[in-house]
C-alpha positions as CSV (number, residue, x, y, z in Angstrom):
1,X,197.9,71.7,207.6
2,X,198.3,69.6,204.3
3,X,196.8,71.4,201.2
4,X,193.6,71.0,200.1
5,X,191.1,72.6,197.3
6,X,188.1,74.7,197.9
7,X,185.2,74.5,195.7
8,X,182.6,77.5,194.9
9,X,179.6,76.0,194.6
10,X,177.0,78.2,193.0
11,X,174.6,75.8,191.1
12,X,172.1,75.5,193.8
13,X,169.2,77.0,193.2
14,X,167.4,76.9,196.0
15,X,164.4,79.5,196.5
16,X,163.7,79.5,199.9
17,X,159.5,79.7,200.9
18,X,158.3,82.8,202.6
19,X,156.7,83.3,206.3
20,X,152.9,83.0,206.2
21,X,152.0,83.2,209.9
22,X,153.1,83.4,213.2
23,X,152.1,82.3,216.9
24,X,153.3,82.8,220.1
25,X,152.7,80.4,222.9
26,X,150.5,82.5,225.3
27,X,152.7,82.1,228.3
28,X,155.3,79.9,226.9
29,X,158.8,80.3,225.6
30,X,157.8,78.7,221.8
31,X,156.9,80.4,218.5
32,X,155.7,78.7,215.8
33,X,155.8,79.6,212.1
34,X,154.6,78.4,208.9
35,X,155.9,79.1,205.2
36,X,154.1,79.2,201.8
37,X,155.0,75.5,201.3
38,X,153.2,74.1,204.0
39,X,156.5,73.6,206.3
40,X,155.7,74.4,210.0
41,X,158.7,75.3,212.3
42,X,158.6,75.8,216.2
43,X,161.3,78.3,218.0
44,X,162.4,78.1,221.6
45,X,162.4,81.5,223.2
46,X,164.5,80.0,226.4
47,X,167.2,78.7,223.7
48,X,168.1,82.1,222.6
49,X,165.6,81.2,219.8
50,X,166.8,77.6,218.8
51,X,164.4,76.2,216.1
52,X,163.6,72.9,217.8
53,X,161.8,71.1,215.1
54,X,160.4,71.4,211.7
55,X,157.1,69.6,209.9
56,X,157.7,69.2,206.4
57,X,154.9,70.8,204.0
58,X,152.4,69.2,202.1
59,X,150.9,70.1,198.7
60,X,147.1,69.5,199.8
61,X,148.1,71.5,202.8
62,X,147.8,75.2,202.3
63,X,148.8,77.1,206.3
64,X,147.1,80.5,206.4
65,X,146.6,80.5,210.3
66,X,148.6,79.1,212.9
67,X,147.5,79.4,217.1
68,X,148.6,77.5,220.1
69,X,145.8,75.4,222.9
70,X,147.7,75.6,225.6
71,X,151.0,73.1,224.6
72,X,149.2,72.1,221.3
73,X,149.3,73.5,217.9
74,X,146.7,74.2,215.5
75,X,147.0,75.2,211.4
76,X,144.0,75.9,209.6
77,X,144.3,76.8,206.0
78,X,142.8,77.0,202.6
79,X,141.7,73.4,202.4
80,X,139.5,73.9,205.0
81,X,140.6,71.4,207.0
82,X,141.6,72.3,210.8
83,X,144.9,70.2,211.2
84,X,146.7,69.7,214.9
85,X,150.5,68.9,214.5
86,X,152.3,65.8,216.6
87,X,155.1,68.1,218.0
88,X,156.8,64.7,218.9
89,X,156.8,63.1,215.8
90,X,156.9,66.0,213.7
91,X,153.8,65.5,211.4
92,X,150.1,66.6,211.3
93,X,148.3,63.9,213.6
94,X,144.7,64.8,212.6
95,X,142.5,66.6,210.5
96,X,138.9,68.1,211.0
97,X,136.6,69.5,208.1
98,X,135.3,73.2,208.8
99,X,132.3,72.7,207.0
100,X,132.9,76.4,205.4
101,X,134.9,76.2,202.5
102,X,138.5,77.6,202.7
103,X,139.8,78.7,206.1
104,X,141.0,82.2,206.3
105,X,141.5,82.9,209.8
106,X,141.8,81.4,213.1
107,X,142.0,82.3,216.5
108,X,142.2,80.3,220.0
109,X,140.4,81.8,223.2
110,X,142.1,82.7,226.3
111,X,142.2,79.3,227.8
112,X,142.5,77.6,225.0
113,X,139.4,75.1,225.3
114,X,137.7,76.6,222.1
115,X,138.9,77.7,218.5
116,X,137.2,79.9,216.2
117,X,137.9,80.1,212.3
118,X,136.7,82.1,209.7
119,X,135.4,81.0,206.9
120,X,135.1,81.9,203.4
121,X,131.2,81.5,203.3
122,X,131.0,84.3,206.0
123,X,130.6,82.0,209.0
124,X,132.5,82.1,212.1
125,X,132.4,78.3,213.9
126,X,133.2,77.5,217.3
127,X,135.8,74.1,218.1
128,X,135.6,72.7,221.7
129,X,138.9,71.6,222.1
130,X,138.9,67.8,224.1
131,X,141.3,65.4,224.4
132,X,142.6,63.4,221.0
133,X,141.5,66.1,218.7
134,X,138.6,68.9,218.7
135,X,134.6,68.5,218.0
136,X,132.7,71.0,216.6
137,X,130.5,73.1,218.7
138,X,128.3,75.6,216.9
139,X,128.2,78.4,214.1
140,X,127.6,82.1,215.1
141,X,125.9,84.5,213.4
142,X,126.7,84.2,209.0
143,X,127.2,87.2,207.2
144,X,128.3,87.6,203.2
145,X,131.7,88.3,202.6
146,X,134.9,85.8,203.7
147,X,135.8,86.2,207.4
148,X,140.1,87.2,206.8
149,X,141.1,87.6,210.1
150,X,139.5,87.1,214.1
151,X,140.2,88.1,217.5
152,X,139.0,87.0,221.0
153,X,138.4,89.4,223.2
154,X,140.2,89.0,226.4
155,X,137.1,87.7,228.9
156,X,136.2,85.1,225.9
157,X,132.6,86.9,225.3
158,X,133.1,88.6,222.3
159,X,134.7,87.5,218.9
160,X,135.9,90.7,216.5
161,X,135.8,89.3,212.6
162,X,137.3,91.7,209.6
163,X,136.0,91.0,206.3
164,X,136.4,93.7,203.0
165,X,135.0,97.0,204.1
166,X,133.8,96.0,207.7
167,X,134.4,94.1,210.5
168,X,131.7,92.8,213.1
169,X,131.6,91.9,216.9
170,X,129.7,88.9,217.6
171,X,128.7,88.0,221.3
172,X,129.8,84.4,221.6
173,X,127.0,83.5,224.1
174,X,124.0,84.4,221.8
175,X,126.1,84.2,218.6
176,X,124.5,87.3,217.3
177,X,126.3,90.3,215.6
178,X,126.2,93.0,218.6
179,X,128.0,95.5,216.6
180,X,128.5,96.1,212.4
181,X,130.7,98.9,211.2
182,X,131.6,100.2,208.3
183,X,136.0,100.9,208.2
184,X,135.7,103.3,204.6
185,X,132.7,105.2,205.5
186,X,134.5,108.8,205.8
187,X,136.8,107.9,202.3
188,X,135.2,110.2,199.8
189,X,134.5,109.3,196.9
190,X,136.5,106.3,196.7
191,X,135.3,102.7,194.5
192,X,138.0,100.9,196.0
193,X,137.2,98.0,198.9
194,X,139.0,98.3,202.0
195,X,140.1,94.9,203.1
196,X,140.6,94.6,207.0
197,X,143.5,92.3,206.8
198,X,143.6,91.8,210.3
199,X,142.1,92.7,213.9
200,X,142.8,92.7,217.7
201,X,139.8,93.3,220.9
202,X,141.1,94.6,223.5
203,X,140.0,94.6,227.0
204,X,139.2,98.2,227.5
205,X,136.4,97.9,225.1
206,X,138.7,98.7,221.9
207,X,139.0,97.5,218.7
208,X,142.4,97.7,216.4
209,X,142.2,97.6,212.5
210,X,145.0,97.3,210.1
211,X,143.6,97.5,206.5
212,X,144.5,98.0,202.6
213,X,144.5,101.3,202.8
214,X,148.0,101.3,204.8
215,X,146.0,102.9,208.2
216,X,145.9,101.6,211.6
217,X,141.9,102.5,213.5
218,X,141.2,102.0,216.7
219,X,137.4,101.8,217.2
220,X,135.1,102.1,220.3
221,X,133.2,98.6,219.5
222,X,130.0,99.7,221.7
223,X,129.5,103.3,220.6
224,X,130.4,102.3,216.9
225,X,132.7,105.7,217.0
226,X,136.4,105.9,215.4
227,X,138.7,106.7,218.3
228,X,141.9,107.4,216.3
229,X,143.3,106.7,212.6
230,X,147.2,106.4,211.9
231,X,147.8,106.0,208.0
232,X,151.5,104.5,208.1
233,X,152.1,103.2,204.6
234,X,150.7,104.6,201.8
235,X,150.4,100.5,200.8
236,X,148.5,97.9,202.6
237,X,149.3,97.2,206.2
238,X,149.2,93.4,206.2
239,X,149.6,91.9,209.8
240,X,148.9,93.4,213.8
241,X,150.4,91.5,217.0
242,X,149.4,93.5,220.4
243,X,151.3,92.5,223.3
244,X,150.7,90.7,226.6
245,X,149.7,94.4,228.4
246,X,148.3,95.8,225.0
247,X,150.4,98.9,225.7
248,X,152.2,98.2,222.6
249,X,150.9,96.9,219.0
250,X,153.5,95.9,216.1
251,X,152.4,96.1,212.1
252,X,153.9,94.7,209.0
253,X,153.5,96.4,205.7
254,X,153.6,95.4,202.2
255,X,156.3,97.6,201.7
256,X,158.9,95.6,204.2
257,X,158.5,98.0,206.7
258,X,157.0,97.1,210.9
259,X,156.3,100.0,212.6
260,X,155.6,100.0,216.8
261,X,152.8,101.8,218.1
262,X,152.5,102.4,222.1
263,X,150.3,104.0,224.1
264,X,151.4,106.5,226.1
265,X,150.0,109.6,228.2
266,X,149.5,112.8,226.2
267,X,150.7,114.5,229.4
268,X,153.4,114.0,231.7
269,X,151.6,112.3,234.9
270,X,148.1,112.7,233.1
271,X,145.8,109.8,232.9
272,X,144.5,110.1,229.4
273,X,146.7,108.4,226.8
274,X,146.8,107.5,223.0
275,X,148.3,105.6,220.6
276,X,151.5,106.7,219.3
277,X,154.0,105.4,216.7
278,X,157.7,105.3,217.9
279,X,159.8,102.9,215.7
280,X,159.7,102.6,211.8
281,X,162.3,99.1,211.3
282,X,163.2,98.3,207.8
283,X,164.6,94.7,207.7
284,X,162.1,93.4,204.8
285,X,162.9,93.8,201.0
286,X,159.0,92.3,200.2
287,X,155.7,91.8,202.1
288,X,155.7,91.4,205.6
289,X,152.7,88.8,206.1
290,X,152.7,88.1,210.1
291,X,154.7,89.5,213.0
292,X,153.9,88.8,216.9
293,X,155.1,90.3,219.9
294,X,156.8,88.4,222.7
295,X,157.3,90.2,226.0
296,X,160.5,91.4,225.2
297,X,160.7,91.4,221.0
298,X,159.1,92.5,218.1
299,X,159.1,89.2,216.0
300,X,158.1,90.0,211.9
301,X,158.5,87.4,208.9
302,X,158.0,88.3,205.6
303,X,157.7,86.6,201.5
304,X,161.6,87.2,201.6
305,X,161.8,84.5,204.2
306,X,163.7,86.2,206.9
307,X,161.9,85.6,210.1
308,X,163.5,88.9,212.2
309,X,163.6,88.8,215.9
310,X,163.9,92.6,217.0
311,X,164.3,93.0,220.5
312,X,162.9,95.6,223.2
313,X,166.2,97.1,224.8
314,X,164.2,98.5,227.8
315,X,162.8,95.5,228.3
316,X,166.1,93.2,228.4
317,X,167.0,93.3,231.6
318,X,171.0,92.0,231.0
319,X,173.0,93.6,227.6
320,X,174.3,90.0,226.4
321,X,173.2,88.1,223.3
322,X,169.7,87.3,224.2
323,X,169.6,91.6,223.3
324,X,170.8,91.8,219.7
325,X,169.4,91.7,216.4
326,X,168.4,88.1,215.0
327,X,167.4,87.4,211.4
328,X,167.5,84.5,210.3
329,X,167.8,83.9,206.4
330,X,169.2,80.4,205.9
331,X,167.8,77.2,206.4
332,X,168.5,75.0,209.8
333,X,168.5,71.8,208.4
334,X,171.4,69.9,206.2
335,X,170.2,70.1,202.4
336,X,173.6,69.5,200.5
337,X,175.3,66.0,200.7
338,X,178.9,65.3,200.1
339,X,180.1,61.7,198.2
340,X,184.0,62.3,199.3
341,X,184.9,59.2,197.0
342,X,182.8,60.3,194.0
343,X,183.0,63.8,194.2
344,X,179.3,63.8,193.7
345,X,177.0,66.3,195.7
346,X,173.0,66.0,196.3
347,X,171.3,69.2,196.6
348,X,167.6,68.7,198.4
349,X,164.5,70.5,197.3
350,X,160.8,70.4,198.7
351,X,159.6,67.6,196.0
352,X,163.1,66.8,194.6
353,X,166.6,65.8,194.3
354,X,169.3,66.9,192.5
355,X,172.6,64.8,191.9
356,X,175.9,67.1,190.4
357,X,179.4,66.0,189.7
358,X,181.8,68.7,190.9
359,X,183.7,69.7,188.2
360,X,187.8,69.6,188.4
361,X,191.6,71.0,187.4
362,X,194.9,70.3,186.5
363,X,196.3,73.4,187.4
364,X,198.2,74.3,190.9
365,X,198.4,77.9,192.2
366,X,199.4,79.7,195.3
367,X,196.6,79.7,198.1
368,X,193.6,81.8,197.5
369,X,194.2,81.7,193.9
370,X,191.3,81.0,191.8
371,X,192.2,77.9,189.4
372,X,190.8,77.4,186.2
373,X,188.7,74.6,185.6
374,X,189.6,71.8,182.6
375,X,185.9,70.1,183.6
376,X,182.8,72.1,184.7
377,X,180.3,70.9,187.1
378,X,177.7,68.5,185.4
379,X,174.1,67.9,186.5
380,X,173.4,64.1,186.4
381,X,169.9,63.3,187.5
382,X,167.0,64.9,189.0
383,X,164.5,62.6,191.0
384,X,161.2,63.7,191.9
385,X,159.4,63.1,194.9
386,X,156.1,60.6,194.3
387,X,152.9,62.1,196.4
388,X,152.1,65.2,198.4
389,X,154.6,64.8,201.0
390,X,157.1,67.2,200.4
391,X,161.0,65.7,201.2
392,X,161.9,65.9,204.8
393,X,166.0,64.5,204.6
394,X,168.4,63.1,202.1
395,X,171.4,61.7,202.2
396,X,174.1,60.2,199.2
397,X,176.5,57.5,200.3
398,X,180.2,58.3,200.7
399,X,181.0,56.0,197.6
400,X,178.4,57.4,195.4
401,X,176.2,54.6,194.8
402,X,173.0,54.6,197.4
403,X,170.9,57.4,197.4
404,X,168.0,57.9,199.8
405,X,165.6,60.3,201.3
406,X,162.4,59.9,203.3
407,X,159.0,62.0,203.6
408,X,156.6,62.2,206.6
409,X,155.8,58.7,206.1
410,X,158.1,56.8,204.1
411,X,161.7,55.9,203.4
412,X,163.6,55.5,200.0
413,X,166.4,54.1,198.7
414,X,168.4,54.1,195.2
415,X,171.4,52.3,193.7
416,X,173.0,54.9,191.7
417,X,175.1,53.3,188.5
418,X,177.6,55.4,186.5
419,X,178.6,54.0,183.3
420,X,179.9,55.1,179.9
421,X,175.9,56.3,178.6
422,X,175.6,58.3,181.8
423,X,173.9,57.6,185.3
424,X,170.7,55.2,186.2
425,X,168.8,55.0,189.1
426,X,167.5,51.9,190.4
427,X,164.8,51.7,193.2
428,X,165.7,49.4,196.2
């Protein structure tokens, strides 16, 4: 092996973007996942979680809520546009208005031929989904307060909606409110609003709360009565994912912490059961904004941009690498480009580009021996991305002299020119 020199780069700054939301494919092997840029990635579940593609964000594109129709994808977000993505050529394909202001919340039924959202004037709408996009179909019943989070119940006939200090259950055939309760009634004396951050119906008539006030509720919906209250964080609890059988519900917490609640019988052989919390996990340094639960994982992602894939053990049926622990904390795609020739490198950010010279020495050691350096790295240009479209590759030539990068929609090319008053960029 001839010698060579490593270099230590440490000048790239890059901040990666935090998870917003997640969605499991009902009855699929894909999860999809959108960060606080706008950037939507899809995961295969059969690929021992291969992320199979990426959408590049947009700045007019805001992703709060993500849920799959069948093999399509939805995003809805605080534009208030309803956006389906073009999972073949990577990019939103179409956009529908609301009609309600920002978008909050979103939730697909369990066929997937109708989406509900909710709105920031209060309203919940109904989207028929059809071929070549979705049209919309009617509003249910409008109450004051922004709708933060929905659920469908199982049968499609009833919508749950959280909002700040209640959440409501609306039959979707009439479109009335059925139900109306209060979540802070029994906190004495207490001035501060409880914000129902998000909400599950289940099929046995119950409704699951996570709130502000770092409790998980489970309600009867048709007496109106609390059934049980578990306070697990004494901060918000942010995000609730009940799986496939709904014997098992995953939170994330502000503080980085999921928790696992299952429900299990209170006697051995004994028909009556309750909720009860069996694993604490702490694989989050900030806020863990959405987590789902696949039939054999707990699946959390978080502002510190780790999406963590935490799987069931008695649920894997062979003790191989589908079982262990996944986080993943890097980027998937290339964003650092090498110029051999020029020794120039081309770090790549969401809206731009930054060209370096790596800096050199004339000294000679033994091997792993940290040389000195006679010339230190130098920052030459920055270019910035024109329009919304946030940068989706980039590439710099092996010579140093073409530099290019492309967006959603278009391609572009530079000569790059070096001379004694520094470097120039000229558009091709």
């Amino acid at each position: 092996m001839g010698e060579f020199a490593v270099h230590r780069v440490r000048f790239f700054g890059l901040v990666p973007a935090g998870v917003r939301c997640l969605a499991c494919q009902p009855r699929g092997a894909r999860l999809a996942l959108a960060r606080t840029d706008g950037a939507v990635e899809v995961y295969n579940f059969a690929a021992n979680y291969y992320q199979e593609k990426v959408i590049p964000g947009h700045e007019g594109r805001s992703v709060e809520s993500l849920c799959w129709a069948g093999d399509r994808l939805f995003g809805a977000g605080l534009s208030g546009d309803i956006t389906e993505y073009d999972l073949a050529r990577l990019s939103a394909a179409r956009g529908t208005d609301g009609g309600g202001g920002p978008i909050w919340s979103m939730a697909a039924n369990s066929t997937g031929t109708q989406l509900a959202i909710g709105c920031e004037d209060g309203s919940v709408k109904i989207f028929q989904v059809v071929p070549g996009g979705i049209q919309f179909e009617r509003n249910l019943d409008r109450r004051k307060g922004r709708v933060l989070c929905l659920s469908w119940h199982p049968s499609d006939t009833h919508i749950a909606a959280g909002s700040i200090d209640i959440f409501r259950v609306i039959d979707v055939a009439s479109g009335q409110t059925v139900q109306r309760i209060m979540v802070n009634y029994h906190m004495e004396k207490t001035k501060r609003e409880c914000v129902v951050w998000a909400i599950a119906l289940l099929s046995r008539g119950t409704v699951a709360t996570a709130d502000s006030f770092g409790r998980v509720q489970f309600w009867d919906w048709q007496l109106g009565t609390l059934a049980e209250s578990h306070t697990l964080s004494t901060s918000a609890v942010l995000s609730l994912a009940v799986s496939e059988r709904e014997d098992s519900i995953v939170v994330g917490t502000s503080t980085g912490a999921t928790y696992q609640l299952q429900l299990l019988p209170v006697k051995l052989g004994g028909s009556e059961k309750r909720w009860v919390r069996t694993k604490p996990f702490q694989h989050h340094s900030h806020d863990v904004r959405a987590v789902a639960h696949s039939p054999t994982a707990l699946i959390s992602g978080g502002l510190d941009a780790q999406l963590v894939i935490r799987p069931l053990m008695e649920k894997v049926q062979k003790k191989g690498y589908d079982a262990v622990l996944r986080k993943f904390t890097f980027p998937h795609r290339r964003l650092v480009s090498c110029a051999r020739k020029a020794r120039l490198l081309l770090f790549q950010f969401s809206q731009h580009l930054e060209l370096w010279r790596l800096g050199s020495t004339e000294e000679s050691g033994k091997d792993g021996e940290v040389l000195p350096l006679c010339r230190m790295p130098e920052h030459l240009v920055q270019l910035k991305s024109k329009g919304p479209e946030h940068i989706y590759c980039s590439c710099v030539s092996p010579c140093g002299t073409w530099l290019s990068y492309s967006t959603a929609s278009r391609f572009h090319l530079y000569r790059v020119r070096c001379d004694g008053d520094g470097v120039s960029l000229g558009k091709v």
